[in-house]
N, C-alpha and C positions, 0 to 999 in steps of 0.2 A: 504494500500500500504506500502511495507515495505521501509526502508531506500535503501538498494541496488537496486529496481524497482520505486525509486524516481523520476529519470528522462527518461525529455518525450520521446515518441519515434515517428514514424510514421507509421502510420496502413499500412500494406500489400495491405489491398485496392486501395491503392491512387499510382498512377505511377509516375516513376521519372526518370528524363533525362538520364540518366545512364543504364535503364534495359525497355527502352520501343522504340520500333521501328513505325511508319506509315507505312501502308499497301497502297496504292490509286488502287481503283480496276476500272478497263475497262472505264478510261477516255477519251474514243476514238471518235475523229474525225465525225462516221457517227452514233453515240449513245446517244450525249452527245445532238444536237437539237432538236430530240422528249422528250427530260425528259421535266416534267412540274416545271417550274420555275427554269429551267439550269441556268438563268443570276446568281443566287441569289445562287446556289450551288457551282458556277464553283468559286462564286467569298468568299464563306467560303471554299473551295474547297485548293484557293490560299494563302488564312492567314493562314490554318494551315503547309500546308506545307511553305513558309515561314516564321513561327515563331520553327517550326521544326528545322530550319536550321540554325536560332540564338540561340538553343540550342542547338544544335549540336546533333540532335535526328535524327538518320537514315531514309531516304526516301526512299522506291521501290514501285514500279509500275508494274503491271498487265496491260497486252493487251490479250482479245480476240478475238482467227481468226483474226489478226492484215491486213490480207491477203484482209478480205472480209470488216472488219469494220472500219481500220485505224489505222495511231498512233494514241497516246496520246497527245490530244489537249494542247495548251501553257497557260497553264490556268492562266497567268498574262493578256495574252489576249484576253479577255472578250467578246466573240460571234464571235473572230475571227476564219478563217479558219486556222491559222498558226498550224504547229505541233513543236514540239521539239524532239531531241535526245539527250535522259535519259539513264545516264551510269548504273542505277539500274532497265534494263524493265526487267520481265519474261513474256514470249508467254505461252498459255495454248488455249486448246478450252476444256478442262474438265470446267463446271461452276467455280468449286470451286477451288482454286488456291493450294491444297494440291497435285494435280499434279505436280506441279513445286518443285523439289526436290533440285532445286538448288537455290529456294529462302525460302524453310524449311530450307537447310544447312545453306544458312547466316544469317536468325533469329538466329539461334542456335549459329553460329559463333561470332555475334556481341552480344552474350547475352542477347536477345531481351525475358524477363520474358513477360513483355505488350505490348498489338499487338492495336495500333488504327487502324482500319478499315474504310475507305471511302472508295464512288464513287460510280459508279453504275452498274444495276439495285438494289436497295435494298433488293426487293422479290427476286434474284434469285442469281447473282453472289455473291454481298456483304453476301447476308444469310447464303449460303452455305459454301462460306469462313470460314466465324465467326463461323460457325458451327461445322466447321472441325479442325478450329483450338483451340478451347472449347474442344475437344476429342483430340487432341496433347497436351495438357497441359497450353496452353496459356492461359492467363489471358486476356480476350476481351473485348474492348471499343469500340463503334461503337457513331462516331457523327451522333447527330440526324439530324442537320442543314448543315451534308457534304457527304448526303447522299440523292439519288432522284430516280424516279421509273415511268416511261411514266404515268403511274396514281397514285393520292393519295393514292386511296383505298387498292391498292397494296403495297404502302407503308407503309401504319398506321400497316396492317396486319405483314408486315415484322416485325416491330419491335415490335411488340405487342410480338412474338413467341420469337426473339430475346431474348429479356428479362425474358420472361417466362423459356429459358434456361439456360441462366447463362450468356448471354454478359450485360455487365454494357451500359447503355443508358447515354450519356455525351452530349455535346455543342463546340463548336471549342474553345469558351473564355474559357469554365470550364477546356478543357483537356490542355491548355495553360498557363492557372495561376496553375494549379494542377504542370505542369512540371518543372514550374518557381520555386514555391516554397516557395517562402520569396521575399520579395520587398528589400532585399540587394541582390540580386543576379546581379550581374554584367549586366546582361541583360534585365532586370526585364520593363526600361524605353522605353527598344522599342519594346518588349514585348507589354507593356499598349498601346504603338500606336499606335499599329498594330491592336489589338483590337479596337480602339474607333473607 
């Protein structure tokens, strides 16, 4: 290593609060009680997007056929019926959310290089997603623990191909402390809370 390549850097690999956006795909209302172990999703579901939010890392949200399936459930409240209204939804009934051209323009807009991808069905909306946007040029993180599919087997499949293409396989805490950074970061303590 020479004198002028002396100091460290940070790999391209790893995302940072600054050039990376969350995705939440078709957390909807009459979708979200057939997944298998929705309690346990909805509720990694909810620390990432708010620990998102004490980084100040963008949140949108996908609804499919919002008509026939619903909103997007209030995923602080945990097996409730409640929904909320989200000033970042985009509608689609394409699976894959590259339909929505007006939520590719504000990835683009807000500089979003890394895309996390949650929510559900794994095998089908999430996949397609992540897949589409691996061929737009994004960089893709798919938690593995914030993401659910009415069967396992469907699932495990999903990410299995996932990976096999190029989306990075992460965890809510890893894509959290990844974002953080450093334990001087201003945020960094509630951050750790939200995880334990």
């Amino acid at each position: 290593m020479t004198e002028q390549n002396a100091s460290p850097f940070r790999s391209p690999m790893l995302m940072n609060a600054d050039d990376t956006a969350v995705v939440v795909v078709d957390m909807q209302e009459k979708l979200v009680p057939v997944i298998e172990n929705a309690a346990a999703l909805i509720d990694s579901v909810a620390r990432l997007i708010e620990g998102a939010g004490i980084l100040s890392v963008p949140v949108y949200f996908t609804e499919q056929y919002p008509e026939g399936l619903g909103k997007t459930i209030a995923a602080a409240n945990v097996g409730a019926d409640a929904t909320i209204e989200l000033p970042n939804v985009f509608e689609k009934k394409m699976f894959s959310f590259r339909e929505s051209t007006a939520l590719l323009e504000e990835l683009k807009r807000c500089k979003a290089y890394n895309l996390v991808i949650i929510g559900i069905e794994t095998h089908i909306c999430v996949l397609q997603s992540a897949l589409d946007a691996v061929a737009q040029g994004f960089n893709v993180f798919v938690c593995v623990d914030a993401v659910g599919s009415r069967c396992e087997h469907d699932r495990g499949i999903a990410l299995r191909r996932l990976e096999a293409s190029g989306v990075t396989l992460t965890t809510v805490e890893s894509a959290l402390f990844e974002l953080c950074e450093t334990a001087s970061h201003p945020q960094f303590k509630k951050i750790s809370k939200l995880v334990k």
